[in-house]
C-alpha positions in Angstrom: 0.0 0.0 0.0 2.8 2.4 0.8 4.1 2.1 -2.9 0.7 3.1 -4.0 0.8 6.4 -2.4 4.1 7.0 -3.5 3.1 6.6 -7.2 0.0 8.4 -6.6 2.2 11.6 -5.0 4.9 11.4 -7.9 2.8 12.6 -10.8 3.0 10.0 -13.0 0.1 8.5 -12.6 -3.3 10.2 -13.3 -6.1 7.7 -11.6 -6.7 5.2 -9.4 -6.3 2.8 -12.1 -3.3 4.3 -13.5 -1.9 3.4 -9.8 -3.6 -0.5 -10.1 -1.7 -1.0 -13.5 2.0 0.3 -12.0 1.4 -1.6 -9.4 0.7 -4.8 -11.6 3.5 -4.0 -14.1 5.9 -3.6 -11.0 4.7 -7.6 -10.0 2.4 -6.2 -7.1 0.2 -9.0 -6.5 -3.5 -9.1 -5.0 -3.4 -5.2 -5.6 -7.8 -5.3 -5.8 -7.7 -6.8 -2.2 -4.8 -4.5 -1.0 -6.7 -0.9 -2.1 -9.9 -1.8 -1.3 -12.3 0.9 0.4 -13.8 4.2 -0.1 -11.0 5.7 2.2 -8.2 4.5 0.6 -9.4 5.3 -3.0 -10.6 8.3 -2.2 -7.3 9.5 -0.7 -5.3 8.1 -3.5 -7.6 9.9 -6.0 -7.0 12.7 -4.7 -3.2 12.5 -4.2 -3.3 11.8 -8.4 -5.4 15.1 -9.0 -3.2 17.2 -6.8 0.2 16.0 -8.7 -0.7 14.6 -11.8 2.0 16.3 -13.9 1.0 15.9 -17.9 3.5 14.8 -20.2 4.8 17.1 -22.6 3.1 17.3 -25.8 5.8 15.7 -28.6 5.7 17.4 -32.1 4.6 15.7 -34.9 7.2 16.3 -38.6 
């Protein structure tokens, strides 16, 4: 759980999901079970609005 809120405070990530899928791709497992509840989403959600931090646009030729 305490790698969750670290990706969710480091701006890469922009939802809850996008935190779910790092976790997965990093070999987290039972991640469903783990971030479970209203409280724990919610506060997650809300670290990812705060510092979502938007790639930067790439310029087409």
């Amino acid at each position: 759980m305490e790698r969750a809120y670290q990706l969710a405070e480091s701006g890469s990530c922009r939802t809850v999901g996008d935190v779910k899928q790092a976790l997965k791709l990093e070999g987290y497992e039972r991640i469903q079970d783990a971030l479970y509840g209203s409280t724990i989403t919610s506060a997650l959600r809300k670290l990812c609005q705060e510092n979502w931090v938007s790639p930067p646009e790439t310029a087409e030729p």
